[in-house]
MIMI-210573 format. One record per residue: residue number from 1; chain; y negated, z negated, x negated of N, C-alpha, C in turn. Coordinates in steps of 0.1 Angstrom, whole numbers, plus 5000, padded with zeros to 4 digits. Example, Ala and Ser with C-alpha at 12.3 -4.5 7.8 and 13.67 -1.06 7.14 Angstrom:
<pts>
1/A/5057/4922/4868/5045/4922/4877/5033/4922/4868
2/A/5022/4929/4872/5011/4929/4863/5000/4921/4871
</pts>
This chain:
<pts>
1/A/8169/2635/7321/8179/2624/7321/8193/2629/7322
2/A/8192/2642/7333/8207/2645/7332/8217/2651/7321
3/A/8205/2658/7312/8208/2665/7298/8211/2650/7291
4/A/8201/2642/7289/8204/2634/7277/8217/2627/7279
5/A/8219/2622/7293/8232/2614/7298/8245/2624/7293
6/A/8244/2639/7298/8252/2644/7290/8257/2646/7276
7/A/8243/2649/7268/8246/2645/7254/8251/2632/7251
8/A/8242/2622/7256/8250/2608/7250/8266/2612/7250
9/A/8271/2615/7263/8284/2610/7266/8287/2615/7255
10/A/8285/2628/7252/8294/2637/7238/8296/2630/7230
11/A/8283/2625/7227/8284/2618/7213/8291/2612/7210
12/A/8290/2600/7223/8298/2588/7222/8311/2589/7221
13/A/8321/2602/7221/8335/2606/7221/8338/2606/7234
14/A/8336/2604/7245/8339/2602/7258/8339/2616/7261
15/A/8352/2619/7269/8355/2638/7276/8341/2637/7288
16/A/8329/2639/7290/8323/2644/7296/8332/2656/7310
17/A/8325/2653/7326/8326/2662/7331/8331/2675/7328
18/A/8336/2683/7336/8339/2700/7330/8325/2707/7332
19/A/8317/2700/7345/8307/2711/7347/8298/2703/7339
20/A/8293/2692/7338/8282/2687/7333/8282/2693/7312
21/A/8297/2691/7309/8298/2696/7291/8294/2710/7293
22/A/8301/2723/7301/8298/2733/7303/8285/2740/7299
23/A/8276/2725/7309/8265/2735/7312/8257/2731/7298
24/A/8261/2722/7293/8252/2715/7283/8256/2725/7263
25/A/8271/2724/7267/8276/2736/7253/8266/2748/7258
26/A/8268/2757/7269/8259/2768/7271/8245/2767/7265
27/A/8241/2751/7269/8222/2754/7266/8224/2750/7254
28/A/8230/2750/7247/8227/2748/7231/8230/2759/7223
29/A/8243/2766/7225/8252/2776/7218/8259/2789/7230
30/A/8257/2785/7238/8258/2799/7245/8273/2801/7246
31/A/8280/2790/7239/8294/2789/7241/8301/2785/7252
32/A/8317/2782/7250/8325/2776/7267/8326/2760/7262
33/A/8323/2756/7250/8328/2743/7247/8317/2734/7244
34/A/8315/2723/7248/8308/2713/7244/8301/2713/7231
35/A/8298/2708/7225/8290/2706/7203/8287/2693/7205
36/A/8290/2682/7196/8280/2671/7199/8270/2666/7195
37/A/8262/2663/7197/8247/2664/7193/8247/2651/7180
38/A/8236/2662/7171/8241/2645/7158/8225/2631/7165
39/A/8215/2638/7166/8205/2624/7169/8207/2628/7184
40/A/8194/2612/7185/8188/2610/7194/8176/2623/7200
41/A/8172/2631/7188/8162/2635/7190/8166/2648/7194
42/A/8181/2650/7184/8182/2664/7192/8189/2667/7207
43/A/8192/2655/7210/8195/2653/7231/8185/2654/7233
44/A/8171/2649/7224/8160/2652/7235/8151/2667/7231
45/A/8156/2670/7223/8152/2685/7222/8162/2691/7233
46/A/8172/2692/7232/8183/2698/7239/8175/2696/7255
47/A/8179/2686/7262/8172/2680/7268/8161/2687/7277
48/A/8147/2688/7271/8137/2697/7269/8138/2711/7270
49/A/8149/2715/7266/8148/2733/7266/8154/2735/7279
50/A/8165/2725/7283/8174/2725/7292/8162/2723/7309
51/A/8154/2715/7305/8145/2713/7317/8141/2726/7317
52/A/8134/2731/7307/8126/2744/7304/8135/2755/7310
53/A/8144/2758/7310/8153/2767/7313/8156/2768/7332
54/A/8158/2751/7333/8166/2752/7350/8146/2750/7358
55/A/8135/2748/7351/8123/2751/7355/8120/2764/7363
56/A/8123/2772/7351/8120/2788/7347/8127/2791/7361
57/A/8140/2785/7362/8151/2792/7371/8147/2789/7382
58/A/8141/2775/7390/8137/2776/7399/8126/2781/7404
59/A/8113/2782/7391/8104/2793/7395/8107/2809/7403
60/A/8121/2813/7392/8124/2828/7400/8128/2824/7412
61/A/8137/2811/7414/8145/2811/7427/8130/2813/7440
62/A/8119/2806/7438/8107/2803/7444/8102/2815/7451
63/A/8103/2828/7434/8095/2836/7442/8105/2845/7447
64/A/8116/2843/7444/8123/2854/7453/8127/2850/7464
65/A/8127/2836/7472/8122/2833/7485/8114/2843/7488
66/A/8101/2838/7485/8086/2843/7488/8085/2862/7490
67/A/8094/2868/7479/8093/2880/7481/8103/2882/7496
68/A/8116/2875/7497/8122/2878/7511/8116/2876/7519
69/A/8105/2865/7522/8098/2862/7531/8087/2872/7537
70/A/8079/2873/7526/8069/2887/7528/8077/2901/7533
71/A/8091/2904/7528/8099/2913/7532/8103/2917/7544
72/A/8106/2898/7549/8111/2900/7564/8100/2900/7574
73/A/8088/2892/7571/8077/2894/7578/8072/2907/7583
74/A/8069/2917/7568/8063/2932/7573/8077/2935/7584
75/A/8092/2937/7580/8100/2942/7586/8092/2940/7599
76/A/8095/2925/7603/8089/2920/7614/8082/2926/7623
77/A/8070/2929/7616/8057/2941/7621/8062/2953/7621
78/A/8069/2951/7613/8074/2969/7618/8077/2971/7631
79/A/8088/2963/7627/8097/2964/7643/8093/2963/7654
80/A/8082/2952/7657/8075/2951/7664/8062/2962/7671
81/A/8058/2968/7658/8053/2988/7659/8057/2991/7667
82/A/8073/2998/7657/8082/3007/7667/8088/3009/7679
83/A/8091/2990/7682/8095/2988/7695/8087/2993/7704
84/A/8071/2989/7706/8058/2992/7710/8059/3004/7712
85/A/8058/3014/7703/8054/3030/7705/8069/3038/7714
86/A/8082/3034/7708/8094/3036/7716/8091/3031/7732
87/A/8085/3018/7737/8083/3013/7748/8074/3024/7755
88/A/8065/3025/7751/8051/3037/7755/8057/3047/7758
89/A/8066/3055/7748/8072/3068/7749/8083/3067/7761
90/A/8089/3055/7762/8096/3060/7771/8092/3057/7786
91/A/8079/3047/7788/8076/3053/7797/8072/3065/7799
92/A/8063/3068/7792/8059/3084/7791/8068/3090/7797
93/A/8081/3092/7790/8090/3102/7794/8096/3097/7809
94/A/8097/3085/7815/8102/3082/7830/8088/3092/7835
95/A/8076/3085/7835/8065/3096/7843/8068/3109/7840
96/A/8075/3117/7827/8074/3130/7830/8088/3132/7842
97/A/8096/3121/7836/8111/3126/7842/8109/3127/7857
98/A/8098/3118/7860/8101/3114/7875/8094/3131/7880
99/A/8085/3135/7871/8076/3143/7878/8084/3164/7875
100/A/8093/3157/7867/8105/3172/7866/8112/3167/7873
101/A/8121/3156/7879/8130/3154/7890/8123/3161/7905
102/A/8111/3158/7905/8105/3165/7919/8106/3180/7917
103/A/8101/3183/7904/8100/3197/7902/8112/3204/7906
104/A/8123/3197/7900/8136/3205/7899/8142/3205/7909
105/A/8145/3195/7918/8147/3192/7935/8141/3206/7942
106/A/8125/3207/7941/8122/3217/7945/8131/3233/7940
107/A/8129/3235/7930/8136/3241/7925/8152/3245/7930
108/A/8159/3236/7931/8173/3235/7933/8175/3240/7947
109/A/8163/3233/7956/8160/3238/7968/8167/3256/7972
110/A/8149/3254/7965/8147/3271/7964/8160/3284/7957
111/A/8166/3275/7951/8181/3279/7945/8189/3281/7953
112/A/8193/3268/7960/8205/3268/7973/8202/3277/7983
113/A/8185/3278/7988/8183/3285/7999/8190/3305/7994
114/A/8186/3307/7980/8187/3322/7980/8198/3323/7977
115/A/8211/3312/7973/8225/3316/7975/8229/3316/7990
116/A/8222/3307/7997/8231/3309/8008/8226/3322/8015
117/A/8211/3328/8012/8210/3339/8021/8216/3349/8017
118/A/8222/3355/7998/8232/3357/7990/8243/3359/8002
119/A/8251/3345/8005/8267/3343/8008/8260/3348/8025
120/A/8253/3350/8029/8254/3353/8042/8256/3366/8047
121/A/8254/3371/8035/8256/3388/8032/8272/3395/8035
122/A/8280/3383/8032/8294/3382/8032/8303/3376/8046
123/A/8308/3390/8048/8319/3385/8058/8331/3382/8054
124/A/8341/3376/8065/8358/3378/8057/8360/3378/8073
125/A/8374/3387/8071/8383/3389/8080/8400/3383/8076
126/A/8401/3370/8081/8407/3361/8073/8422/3365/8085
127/A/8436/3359/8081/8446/3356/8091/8457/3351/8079
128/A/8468/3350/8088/8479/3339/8084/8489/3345/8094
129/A/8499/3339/8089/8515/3343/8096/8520/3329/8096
130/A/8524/3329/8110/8531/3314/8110/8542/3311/8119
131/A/8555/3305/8115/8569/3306/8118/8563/3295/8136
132/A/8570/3304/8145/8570/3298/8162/8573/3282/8164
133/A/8570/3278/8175/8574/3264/8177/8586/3267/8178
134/A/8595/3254/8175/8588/3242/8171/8590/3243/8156
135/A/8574/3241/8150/8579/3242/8134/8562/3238/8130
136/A/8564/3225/8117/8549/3225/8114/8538/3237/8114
137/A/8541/3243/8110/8532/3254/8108/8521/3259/8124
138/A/8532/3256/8131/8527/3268/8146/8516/3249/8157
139/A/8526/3233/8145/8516/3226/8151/8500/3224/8143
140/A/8505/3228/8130/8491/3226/8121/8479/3241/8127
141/A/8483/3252/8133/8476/3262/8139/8468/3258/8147
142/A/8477/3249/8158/8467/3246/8166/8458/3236/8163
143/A/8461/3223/8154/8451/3215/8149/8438/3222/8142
144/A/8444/3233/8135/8430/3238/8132/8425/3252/8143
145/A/8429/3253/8149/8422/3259/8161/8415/3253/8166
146/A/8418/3240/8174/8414/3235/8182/8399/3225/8174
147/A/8402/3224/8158/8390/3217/8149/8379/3228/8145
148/A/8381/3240/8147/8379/3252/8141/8373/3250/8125
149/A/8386/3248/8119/8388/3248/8107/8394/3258/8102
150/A/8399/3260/8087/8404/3272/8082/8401/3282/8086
151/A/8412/3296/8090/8408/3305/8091/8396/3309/8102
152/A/8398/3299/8111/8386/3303/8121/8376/3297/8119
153/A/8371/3295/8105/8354/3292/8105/8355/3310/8096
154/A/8362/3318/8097/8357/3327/8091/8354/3341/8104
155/A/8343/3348/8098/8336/3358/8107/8343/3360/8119
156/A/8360/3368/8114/8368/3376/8125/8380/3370/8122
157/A/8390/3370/8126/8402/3364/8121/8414/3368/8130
158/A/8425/3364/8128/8439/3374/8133/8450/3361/8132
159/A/8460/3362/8141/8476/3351/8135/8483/3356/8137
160/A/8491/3363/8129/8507/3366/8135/8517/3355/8136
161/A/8524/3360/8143/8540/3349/8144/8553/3356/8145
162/A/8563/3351/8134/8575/3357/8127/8582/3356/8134
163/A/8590/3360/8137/8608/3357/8142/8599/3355/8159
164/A/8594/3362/8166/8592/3361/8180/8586/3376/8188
165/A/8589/3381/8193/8588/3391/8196/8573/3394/8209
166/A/8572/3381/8217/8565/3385/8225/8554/3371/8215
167/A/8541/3373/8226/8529/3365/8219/8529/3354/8223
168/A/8524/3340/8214/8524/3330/8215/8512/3322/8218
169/A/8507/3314/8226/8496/3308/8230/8495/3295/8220
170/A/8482/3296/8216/8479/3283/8204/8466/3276/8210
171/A/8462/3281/8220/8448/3272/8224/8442/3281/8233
172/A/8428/3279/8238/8419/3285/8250/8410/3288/8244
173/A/8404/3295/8245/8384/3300/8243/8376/3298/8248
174/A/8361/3298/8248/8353/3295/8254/8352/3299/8272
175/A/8360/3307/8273/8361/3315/8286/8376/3310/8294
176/A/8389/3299/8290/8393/3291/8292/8402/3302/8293
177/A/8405/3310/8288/8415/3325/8283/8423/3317/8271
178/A/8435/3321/8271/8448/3321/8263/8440/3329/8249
179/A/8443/3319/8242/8446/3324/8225/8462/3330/8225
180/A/8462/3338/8216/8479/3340/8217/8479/3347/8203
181/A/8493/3349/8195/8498/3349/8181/8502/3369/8184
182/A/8499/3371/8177/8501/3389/8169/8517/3386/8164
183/A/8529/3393/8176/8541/3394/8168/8544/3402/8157
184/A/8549/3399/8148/8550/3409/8138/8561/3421/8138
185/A/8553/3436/8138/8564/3447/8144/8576/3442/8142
186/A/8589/3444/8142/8602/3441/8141/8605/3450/8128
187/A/8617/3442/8120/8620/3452/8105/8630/3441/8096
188/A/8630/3450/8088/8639/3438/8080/8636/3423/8076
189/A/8646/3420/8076/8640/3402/8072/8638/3404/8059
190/A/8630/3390/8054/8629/3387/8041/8647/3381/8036
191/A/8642/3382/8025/8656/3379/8015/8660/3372/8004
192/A/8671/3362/7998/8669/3357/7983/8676/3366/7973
193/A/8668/3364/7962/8668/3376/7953/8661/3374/7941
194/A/8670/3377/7928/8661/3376/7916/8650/3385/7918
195/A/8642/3379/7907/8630/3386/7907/8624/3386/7890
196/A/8625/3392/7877/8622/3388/7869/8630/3374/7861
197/A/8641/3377/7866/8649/3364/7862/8651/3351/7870
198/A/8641/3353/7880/8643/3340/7888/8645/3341/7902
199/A/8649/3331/7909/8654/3337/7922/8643/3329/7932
200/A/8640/3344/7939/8628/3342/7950/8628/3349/7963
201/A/8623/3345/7972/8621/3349/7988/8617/3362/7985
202/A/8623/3374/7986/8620/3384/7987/8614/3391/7999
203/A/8597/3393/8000/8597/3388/8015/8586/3400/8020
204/A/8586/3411/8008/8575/3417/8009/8572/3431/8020
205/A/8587/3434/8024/8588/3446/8036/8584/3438/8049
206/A/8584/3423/8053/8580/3413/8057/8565/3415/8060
207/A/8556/3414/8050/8544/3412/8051/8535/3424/8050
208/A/8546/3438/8042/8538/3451/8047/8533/3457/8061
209/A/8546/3450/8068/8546/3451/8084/8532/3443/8087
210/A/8531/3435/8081/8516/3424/8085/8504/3437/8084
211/A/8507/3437/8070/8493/3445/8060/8489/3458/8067
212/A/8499/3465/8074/8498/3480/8080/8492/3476/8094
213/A/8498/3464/8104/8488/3464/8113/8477/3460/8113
214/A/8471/3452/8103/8459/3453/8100/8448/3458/8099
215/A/8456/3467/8088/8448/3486/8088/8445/3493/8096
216/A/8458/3491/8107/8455/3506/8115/8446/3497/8129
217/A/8447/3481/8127/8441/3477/8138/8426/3478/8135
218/A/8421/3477/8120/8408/3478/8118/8397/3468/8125
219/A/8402/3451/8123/8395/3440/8127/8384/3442/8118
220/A/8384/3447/8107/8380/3437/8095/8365/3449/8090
221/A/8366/3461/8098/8356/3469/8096/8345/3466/8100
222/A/8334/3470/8096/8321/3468/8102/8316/3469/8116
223/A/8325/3478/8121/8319/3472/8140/8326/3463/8148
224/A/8334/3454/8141/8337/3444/8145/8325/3434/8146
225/A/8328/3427/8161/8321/3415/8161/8319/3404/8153
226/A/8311/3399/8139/8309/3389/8132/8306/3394/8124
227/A/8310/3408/8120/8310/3418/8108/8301/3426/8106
228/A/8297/3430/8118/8289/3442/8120/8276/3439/8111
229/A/8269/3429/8109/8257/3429/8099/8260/3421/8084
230/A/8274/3421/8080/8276/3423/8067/8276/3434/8058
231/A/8268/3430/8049/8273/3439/8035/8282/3443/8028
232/A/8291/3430/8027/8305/3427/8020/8314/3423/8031
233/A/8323/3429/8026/8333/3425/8037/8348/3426/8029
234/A/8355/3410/8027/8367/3408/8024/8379/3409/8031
235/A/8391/3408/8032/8397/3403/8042/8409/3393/8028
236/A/8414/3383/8040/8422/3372/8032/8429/3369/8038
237/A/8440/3367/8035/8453/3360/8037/8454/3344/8030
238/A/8456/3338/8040/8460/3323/8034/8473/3315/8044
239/A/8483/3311/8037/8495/3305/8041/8487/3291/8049
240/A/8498/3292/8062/8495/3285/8073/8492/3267/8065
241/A/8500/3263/8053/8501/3249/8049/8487/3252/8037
242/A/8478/3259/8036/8468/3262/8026/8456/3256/8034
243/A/8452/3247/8028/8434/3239/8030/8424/3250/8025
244/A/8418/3253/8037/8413/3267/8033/8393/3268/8037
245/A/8388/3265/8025/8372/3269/8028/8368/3278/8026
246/A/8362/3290/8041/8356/3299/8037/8344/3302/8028
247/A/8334/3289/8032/8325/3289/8025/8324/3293/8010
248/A/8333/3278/8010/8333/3278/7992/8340/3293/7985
249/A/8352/3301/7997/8353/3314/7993/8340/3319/7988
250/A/8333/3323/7998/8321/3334/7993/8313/3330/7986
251/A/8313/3319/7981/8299/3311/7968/8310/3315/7956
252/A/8324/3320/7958/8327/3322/7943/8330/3337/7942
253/A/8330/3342/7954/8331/3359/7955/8313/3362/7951
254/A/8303/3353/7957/8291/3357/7955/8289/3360/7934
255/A/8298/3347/7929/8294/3353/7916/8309/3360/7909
256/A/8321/3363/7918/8328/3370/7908/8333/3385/7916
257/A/8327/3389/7925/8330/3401/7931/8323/3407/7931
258/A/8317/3409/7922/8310/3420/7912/8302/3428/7927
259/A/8295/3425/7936/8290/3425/7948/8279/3438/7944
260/A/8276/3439/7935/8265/3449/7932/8270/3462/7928
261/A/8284/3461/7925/8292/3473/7919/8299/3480/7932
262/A/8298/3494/7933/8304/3502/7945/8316/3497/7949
263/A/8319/3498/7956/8336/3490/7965/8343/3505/7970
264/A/8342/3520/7958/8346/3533/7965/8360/3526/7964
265/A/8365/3522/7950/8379/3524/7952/8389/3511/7953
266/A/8382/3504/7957/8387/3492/7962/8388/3475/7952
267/A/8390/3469/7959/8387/3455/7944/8401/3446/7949
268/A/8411/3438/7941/8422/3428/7942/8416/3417/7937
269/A/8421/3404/7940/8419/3394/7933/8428/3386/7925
270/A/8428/3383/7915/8439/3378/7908/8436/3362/7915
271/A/8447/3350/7914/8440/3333/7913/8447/3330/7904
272/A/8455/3333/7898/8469/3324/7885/8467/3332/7874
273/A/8470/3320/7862/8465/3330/7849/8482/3333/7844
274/A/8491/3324/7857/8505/3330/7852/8511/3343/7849
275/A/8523/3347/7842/8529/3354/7849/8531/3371/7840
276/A/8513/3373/7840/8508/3386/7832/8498/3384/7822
277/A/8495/3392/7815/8485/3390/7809/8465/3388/7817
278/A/8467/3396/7830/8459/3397/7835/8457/3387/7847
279/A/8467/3377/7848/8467/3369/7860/8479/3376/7867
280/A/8478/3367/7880/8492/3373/7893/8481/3369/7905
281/A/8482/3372/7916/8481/3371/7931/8489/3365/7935
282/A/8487/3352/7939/8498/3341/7945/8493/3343/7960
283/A/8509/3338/7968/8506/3342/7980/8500/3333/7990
284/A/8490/3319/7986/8486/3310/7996/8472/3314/7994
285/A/8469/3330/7990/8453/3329/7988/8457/3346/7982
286/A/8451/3353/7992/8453/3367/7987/8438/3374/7996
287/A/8430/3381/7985/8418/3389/7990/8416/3398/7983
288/A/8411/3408/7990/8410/3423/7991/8398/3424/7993
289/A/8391/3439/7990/8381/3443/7998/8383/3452/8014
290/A/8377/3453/8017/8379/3467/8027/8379/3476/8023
291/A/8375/3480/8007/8381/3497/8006/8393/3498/8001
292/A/8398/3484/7997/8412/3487/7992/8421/3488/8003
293/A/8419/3477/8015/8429/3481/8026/8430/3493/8031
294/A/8416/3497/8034/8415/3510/8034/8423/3525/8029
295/A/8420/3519/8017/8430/3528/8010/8449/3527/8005
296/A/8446/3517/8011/8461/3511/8015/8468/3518/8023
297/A/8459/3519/8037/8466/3525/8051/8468/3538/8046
298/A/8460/3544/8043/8465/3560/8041/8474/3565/8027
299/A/8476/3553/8016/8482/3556/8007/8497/3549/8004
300/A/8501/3541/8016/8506/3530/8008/8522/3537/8009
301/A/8527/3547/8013/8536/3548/8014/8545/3556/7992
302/A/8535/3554/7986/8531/3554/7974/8539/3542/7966
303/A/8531/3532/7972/8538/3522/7965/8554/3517/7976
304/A/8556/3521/7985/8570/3519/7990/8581/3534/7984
305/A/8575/3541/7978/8586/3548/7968/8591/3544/7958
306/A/8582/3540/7952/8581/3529/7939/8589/3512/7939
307/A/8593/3515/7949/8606/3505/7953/8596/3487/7951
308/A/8582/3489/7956/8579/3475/7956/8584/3470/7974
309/A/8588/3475/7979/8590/3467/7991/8604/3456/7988
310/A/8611/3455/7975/8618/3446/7969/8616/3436/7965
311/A/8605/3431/7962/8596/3423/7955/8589/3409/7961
312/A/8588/3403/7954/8581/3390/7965/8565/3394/7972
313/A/8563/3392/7978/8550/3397/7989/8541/3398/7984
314/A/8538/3388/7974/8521/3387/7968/8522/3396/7953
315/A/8527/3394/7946/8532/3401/7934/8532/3419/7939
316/A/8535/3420/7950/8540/3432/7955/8526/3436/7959
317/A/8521/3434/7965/8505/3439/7969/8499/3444/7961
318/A/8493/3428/7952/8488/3432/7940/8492/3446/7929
319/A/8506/3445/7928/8507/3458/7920/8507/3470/7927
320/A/8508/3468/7945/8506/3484/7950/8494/3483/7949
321/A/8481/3475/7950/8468/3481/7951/8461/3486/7939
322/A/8469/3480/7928/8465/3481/7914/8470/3501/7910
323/A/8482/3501/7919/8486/3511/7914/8481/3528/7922
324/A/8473/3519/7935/8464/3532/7943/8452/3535/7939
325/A/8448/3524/7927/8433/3525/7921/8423/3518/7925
326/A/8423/3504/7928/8422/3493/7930/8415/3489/7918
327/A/8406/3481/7917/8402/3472/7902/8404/3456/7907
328/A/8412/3454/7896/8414/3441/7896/8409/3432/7889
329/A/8404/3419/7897/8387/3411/7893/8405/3398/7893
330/A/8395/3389/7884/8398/3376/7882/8391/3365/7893
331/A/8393/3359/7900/8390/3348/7908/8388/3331/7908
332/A/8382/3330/7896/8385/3316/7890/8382/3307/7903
333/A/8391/3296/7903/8388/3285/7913/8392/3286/7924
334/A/8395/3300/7928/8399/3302/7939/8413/3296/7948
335/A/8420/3294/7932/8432/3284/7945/8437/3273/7936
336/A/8443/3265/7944/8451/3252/7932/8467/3250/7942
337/A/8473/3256/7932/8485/3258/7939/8495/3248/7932
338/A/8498/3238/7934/8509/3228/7933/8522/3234/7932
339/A/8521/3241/7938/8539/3245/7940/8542/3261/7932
340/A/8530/3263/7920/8536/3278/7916/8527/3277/7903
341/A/8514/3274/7906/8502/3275/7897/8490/3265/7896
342/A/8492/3254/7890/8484/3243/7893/8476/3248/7874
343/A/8467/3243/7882/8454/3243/7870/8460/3240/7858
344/A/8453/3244/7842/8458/3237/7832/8455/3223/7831
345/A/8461/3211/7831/8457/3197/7826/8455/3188/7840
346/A/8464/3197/7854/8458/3192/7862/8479/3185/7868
347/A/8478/3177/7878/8491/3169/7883/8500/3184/7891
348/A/8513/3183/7890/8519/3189/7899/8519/3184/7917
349/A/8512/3178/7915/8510/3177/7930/8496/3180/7937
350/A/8490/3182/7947/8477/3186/7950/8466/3178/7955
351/A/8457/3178/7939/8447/3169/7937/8436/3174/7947
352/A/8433/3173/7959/8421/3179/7965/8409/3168/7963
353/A/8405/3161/7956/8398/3150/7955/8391/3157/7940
354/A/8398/3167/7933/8396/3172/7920/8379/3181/7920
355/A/8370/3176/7917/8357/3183/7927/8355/3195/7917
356/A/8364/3203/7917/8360/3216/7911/8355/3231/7927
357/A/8356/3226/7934/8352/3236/7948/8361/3246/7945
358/A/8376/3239/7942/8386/3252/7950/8384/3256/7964
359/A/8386/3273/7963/8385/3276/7981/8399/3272/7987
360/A/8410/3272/7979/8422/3267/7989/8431/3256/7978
361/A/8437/3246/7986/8448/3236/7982/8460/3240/7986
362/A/8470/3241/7979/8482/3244/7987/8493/3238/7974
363/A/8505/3233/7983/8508/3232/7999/8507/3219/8007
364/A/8499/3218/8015/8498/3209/8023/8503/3211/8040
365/A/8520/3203/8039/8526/3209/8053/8522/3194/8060
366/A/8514/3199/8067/8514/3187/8082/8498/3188/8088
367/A/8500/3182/8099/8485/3181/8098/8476/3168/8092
368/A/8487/3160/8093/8478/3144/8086/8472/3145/8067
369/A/8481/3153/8063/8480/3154/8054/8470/3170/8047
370/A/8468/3176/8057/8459/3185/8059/8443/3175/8059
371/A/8446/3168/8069/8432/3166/8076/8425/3152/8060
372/A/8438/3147/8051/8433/3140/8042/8428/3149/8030
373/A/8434/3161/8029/8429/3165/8020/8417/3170/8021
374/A/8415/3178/8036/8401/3184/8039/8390/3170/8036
375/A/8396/3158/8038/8385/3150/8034/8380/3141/8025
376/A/8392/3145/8013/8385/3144/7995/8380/3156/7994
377/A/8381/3167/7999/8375/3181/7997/8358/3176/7996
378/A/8357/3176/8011/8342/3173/8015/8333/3162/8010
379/A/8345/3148/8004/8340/3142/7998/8333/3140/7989
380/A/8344/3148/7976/8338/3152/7960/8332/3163/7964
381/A/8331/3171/7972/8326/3182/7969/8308/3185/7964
382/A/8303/3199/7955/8293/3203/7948/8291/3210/7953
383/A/8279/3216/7957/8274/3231/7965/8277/3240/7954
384/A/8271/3237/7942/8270/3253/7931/8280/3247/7919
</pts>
């Protein structure tokens, strides 16, 4: 009906629709324009092919339903498979996970127990220098005396105090006896002074005075009390404002102080990749072995020809122990220094919350702000 309606119209001279002539020029002539039909008979031929044609078309439209349909259906099944066998598997894999989580726990165990009997092998004979009351430093001493934090959670330990001639009382002992501060022999003061272009605390005839009574006092040797059933034996310096864990010291000496290799001629520690090609020794975190001090006391007058007593104090060590035959080891992690050498990619101010198990933060002057940092330390902190 809709073909012949269309042909009539043609015939009759009447402009037919655009889509209804369209479609009806196309089924005749394959053309864009209308033809007009001469009979009756040929609208109904026309007509006729036209049904024949939009037939045919809805047959394909039918089955290509029917093929999407069968299509989406298997999909269907599929998916429904795969979900299935993925569901299986990953239980599977929780039951294995669960049953390697116990494994590995064990494991980890058995790991932590043989580092710690490892780090137990290791002594330190730790100290610090710190300016007299009244001055933060001589009250942050006693806070961690009296917490026995920092230097005195390590084996043996020492304090000097600057600018004071006689000894200073920081707390009591078990025996209700005076603790008291190591004056530093009397000598020249520290000084300001370039240094490589820059102008720094020249302070190192200062701290040789430290370094020689050390030696010749001989805390840090093996018949000292804490020491005497160590293997290894360090000694360290750490600045009175430095957050200082011994522990975490000897879990990174356990893997970078080459502990298996002889200690005849002594070992330095670098912590900053500033400065040299090889690192520098900054002064809020400085360790040695005992053969190097060692060879210090009987050599050092070597490196004071050599005009390092000019020099800033830590820079200055390092290159006299380097230059008595010392090997110098790298110390990764070992410090995070805000105020000289802060990590790459890390804030100029001191992130102790940063859970990489640095052994020291510095500078932290006070004790409130000590006692905050010690506790993002312990917070974030990772045993290995």
């Amino acid at each position: 009906v809709f073909f012949r309606n269309v042909c009539r119209t043609v015939e009759g001279g009447s402009q037919p629709m655009p889509t209804y002539t369209g479609a009806f020029s196309k089924l005749r002539h394959g053309g864009d324009y209308p033809v007009p039909a001469d009979t009756d008979e040929e609208c109904d031929k026309v007509s006729a092919e036209g049904l024949l044609q939009e037939s045919a078309q809805q047959d394909n439209l039918i089955a290509s339903f029917s093929w999407m349909k069968r299509t989406v259906t298997t999909l269907a099944v599929v998916a429904v498979v795969v979900a299935t066998v993925v569901w299986a598997g990953s239980s599977l894999r929780e039951l294995r996970g669960a049953a390697d989580i116990q494994s590995s726990e064990v494991e980890e165990d058995l790991f932590l127990e043989a580092i710690d009997a490892n780090v137990s092998n290791i002594g330190l004979f730790c100290f610090i220098v710190v300016q007299p009351p009244p001055s933060y430093e001589f009250e942050l001493l006693r806070f961690l005396y009296d917490s026995g934090m920092g230097i005195f959670q390590c084996e043996s330990w020492a304090v000097y105090s600057d600018h004071s001639t006689d000894p200073i009382s920081f707390g009591f002992d078990e025996n209700n006896e005076s603790v008291e501060t190591i004056p530093i022999p009397p000598g020249p003061e520290a000084y300001w002074g370039y240094y490589h272009g820059y102008k720094m605390m020249l302070n190192a005839q200062t701290f040789y005075r430290v370094w020689e009574h050390v030696a010749e006092n001989g805390s840090y040797r093996g018949d000292t009390p804490g020491l005497r059933s160590k293997s290894n034996t360090f000694i360290v310096k750490v600045d009175p404002d430095s957050v200082f864990s011994p522990d975490r010291l000897k879990r990174l000496l356990l893997t970078e102080g080459k502990l298996d290799d002889p200690d005849d001629q002594g070992k330095v520690f670098t912590n900053c990749w500033k400065w040299t090609w090889q690192g520098t020794m900054q002064g809020p975190l400085e360790v040695l072995t005992a053969s190097a001090l060692d060879r210090f006391g009987k050599e050092k007058q070597k490196c004071y020809d050599h005009g390092l007593k000019a020099w800033p104090e830590d820079h200055s060590l390092k290159a006299c122990l380097q230059q008595l035959g010392s090997e110098v080891l790298p110390l990764h992690g070992g410090l995070y220094d805000a105020s000289g050498c802060a990590p790459w990619g890390r804030p100029a101010w001191t992130d102790c919350s940063w859970p990489t198990n640095f052994a020291v933060y510095h500078p932290l002057k006070g004790v409130d702000v000590w006692k905050r940092c010690w506790e993002n330390m312990k917070a974030h902190e990772f045993r290995v």
